[in-house]
C-alpha positions in Angstrom: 0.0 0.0 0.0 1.2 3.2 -1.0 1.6 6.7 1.1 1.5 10.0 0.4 4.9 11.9 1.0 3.6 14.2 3.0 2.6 11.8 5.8 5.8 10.0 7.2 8.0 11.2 4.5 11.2 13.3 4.5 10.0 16.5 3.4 6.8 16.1 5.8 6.3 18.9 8.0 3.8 17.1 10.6 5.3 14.6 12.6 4.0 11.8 14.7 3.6 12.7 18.9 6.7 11.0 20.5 8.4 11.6 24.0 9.9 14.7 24.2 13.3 15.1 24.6 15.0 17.5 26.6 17.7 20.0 25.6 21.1 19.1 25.9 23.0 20.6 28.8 25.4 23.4 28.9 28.9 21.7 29.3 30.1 24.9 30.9 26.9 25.1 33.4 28.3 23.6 36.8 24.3 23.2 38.5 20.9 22.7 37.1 18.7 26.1 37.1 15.8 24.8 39.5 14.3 28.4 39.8 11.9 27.9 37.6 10.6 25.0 39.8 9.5 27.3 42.6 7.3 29.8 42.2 8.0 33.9 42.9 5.7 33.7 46.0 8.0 32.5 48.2 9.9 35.6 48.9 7.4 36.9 50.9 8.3 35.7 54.2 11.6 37.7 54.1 10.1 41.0 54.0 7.5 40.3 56.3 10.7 39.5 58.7 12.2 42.6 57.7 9.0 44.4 58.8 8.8 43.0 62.3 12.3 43.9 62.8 11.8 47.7 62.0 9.0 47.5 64.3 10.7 46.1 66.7 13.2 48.6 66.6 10.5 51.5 66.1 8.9 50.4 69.6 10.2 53.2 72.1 9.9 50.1 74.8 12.2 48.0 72.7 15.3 51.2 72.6 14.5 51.9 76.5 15.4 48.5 77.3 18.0 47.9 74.6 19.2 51.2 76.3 19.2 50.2 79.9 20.7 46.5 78.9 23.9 48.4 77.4 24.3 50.2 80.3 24.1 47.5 82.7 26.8 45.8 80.9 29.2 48.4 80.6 28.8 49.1 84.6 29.4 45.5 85.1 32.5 45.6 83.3 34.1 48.5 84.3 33.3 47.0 88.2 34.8 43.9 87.1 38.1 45.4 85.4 38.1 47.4 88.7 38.1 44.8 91.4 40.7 42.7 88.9 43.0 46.0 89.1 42.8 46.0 92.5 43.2 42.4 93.6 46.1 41.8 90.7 47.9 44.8 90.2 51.4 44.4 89.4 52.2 48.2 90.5 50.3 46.7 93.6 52.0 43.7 93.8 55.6 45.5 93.4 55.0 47.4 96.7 55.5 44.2 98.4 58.8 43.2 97.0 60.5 47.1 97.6 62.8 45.9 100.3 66.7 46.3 100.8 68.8 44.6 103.2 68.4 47.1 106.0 64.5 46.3 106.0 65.2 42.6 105.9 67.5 42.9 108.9 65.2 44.7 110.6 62.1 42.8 109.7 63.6 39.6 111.0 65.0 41.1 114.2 61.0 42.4 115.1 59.8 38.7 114.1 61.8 37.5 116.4 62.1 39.6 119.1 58.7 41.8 119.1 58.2 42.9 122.4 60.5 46.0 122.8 58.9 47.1 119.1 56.6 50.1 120.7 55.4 52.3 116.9 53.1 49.4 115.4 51.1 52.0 113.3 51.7 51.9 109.5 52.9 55.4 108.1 51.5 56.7 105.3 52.2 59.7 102.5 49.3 61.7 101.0 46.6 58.9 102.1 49.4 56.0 100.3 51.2 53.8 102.7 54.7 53.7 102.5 57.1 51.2 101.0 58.2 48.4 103.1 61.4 49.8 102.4 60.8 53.1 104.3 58.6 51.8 106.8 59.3 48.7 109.3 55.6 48.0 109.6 54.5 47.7 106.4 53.9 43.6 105.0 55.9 42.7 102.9 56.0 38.9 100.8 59.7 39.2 100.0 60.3 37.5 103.3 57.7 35.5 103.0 58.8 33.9 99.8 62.4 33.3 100.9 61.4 31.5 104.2 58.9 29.0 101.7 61.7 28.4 99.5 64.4 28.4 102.7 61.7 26.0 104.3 61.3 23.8 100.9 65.2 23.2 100.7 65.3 22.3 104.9 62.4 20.0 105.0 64.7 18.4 101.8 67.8 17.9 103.7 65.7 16.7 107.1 64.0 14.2 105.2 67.6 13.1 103.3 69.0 12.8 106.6 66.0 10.4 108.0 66.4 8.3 104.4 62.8 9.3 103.9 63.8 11.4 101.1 61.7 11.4 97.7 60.7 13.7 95.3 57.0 12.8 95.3 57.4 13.3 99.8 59.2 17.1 99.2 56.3 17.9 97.0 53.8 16.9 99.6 55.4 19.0 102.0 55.6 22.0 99.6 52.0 21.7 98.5 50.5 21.2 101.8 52.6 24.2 103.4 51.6 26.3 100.7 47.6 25.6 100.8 47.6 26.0 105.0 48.9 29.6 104.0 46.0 30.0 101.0 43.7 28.7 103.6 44.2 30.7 106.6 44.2 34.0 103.8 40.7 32.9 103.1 39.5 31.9 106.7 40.5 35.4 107.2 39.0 37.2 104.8 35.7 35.3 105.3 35.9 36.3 108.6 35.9 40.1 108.4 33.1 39.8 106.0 31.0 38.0 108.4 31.6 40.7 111.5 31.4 43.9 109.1 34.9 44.9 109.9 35.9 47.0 106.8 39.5 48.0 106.4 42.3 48.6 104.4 43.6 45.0 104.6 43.7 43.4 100.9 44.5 39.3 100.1 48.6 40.6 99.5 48.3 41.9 102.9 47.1 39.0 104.7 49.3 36.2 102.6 52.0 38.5 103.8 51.2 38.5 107.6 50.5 34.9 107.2 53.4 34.1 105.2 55.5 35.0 108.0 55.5 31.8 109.9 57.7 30.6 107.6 60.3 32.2 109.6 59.4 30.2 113.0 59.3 27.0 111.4 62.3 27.3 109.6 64.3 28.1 113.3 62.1 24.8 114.8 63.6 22.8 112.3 66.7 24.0 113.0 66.5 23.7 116.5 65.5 20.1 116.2 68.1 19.2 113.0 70.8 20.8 115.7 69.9 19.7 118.9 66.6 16.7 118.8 63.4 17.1 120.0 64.7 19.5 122.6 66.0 22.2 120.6 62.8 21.3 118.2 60.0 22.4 121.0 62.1 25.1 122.5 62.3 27.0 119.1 58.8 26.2 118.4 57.4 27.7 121.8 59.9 30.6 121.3 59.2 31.6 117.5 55.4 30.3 118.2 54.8 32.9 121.4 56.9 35.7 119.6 54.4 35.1 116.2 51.8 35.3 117.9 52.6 38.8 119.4 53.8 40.1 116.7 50.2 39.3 114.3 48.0 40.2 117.4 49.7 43.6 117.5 50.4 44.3 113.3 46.4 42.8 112.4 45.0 45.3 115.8 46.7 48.2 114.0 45.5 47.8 111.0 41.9 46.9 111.8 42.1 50.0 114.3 41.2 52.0 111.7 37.7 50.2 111.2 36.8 52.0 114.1 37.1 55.5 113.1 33.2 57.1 113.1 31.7 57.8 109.6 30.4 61.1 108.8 27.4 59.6 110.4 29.3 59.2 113.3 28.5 55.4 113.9 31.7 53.1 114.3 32.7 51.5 110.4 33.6 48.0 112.2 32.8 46.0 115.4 35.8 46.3 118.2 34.4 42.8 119.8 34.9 41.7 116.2 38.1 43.0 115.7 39.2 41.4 118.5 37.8 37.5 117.9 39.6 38.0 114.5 42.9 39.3 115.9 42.8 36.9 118.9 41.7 33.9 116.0 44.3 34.3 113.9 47.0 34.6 116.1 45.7 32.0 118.2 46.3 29.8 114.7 49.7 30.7 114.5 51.2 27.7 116.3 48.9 25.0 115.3 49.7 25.3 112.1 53.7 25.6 113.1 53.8 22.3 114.7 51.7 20.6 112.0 54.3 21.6 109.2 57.3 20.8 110.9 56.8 18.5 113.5 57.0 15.3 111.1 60.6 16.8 110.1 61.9 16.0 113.3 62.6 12.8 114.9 
């Protein structure tokens, strides 16, 4: 059977329905276009998120409080920044180490021997205390430091000369005469907040005052590395009753001023306070002696 050329033919313009076939791809296009997939609508949501922002910020509620936010952070970080400036100071923290050798001298001497001392009253220049350097009285953690490390070194050779000597021993002895020292700074400081006595005293000061019994315990190892258990509780009592003196009279001084009226003219501090805090800590003073040393000495 016959067909026309025009149907199915060459030169045909009608052709059959078949599956359509899509265009070839781009070989330079990296992704599909899928945009046309989704329709314009979707943009929408955007500007209505845009809107409720600019109302937000359009509220006079919303800038008061965005206001009084900004402020309450920037007074809690200049507070912040101050009590770090005063508690870590370095110009702070050099007042403590400007001694010479006269003031060391002299500084051990009153340890020692405290009860001729009479001036216990710290000096000061244009509301500034002085150096420790100019003034006998002032704390100071130059000592303190030596006597730890000069305490470290004896508690080495006692133990060496026991054959109990070992790294991980000196270590325990270091650490546990170091965190007595951190503890008795905050017991301290804990216990002026709880009886409202307010003074001039800072954490430098007290780790000084407390770091002082390094001193006593170095002369009661001595004592008993030179003469036994003899020379041991004779140094203790001696450097224990003279420590004792020596803190009761410094720490009354210094919370003296506690006691000064206000322009309201009530007291600032509590004298019966004052005193259990004095009387405490000193009290302290050769507990904690005769626990750090008295396992040095046999």
């Amino acid at each position: 059977m016959a067909y026309h050329q025009g149907y199915g033919g060459q030169g045909s313009k009608h052709r059959g329905r078949g599956p359509l076939v899509p265009p070839a791809p781009d070989p330079h296009q990296l992704f599909d276009d899928t945009s046309a997939g989704f329709p314009h609508a979707q943009g929408t949501p955007a500007s209505g998120i845009d809107m409720g922002f600019s109302t937000l910020l359009a509220d006079p509620m919303a800038n008061v409080a965005v206001a009084y936010g900004s402020s309450i952070a920037s007074q809690s970080k200049d507070i912040v920044h101050k009590e770090i400036h005063r508690f870590m100071s370095v110009n702070r923290l050099k007042y403590f180490f400007a001694v010479d050798t006269a003031y060391v001298t002299k500084k051990l001497a009153l340890l020692l021997f405290p009860y001729a001392h009479q001036n216990w009253e710290v000096r000061y220049s244009r509301d500034t205390p002085l150096t420790p350097q100019q003034d006998i009285n002032a704390p100071d953690l130059y000592i303190p430091s030596m006597a730890f490390i000069t305490y470290i070194l004896l508690a080495g050779i006692a133990l060496g000369l026991q054959q109990r000597f070992s790294p991980e021993v000196l270590g325990m002895c270091a650490s546990t005469a170091f965190v007595w020292v951190i503890i008795e700074v905050l017991a301290l400081l804990l216990s002026l907040y709880l009886v409202t006595v307010q003074s001039d005293l800072t954490p430098f000061d007290l780790l000084a005052y407390s770091g002082y019994k390094y001193v006593g315990m170095i002369l009661a190892v001595l004592g008993g590395l030179l003469f036994g258990s003899d020379g041991y509780y004779v140094a203790l009592a001696w450097t224990s009753c003279a420590l004792m003196y020596f803190l009761a009279r410094s720490l009354r001084m210094k919370l003296h001023s506690s006691l000064v009226p206000d322009g309201m003219g009530h007291p600032r501090g509590s004298g019966r306070g004052q005193t259990y805090v004095t009387l405490g800590a000193a009290a302290c003073q050769p507990l904690i002696v005769y626990w750090l040393t008295f396992h040095l000495v046999r």
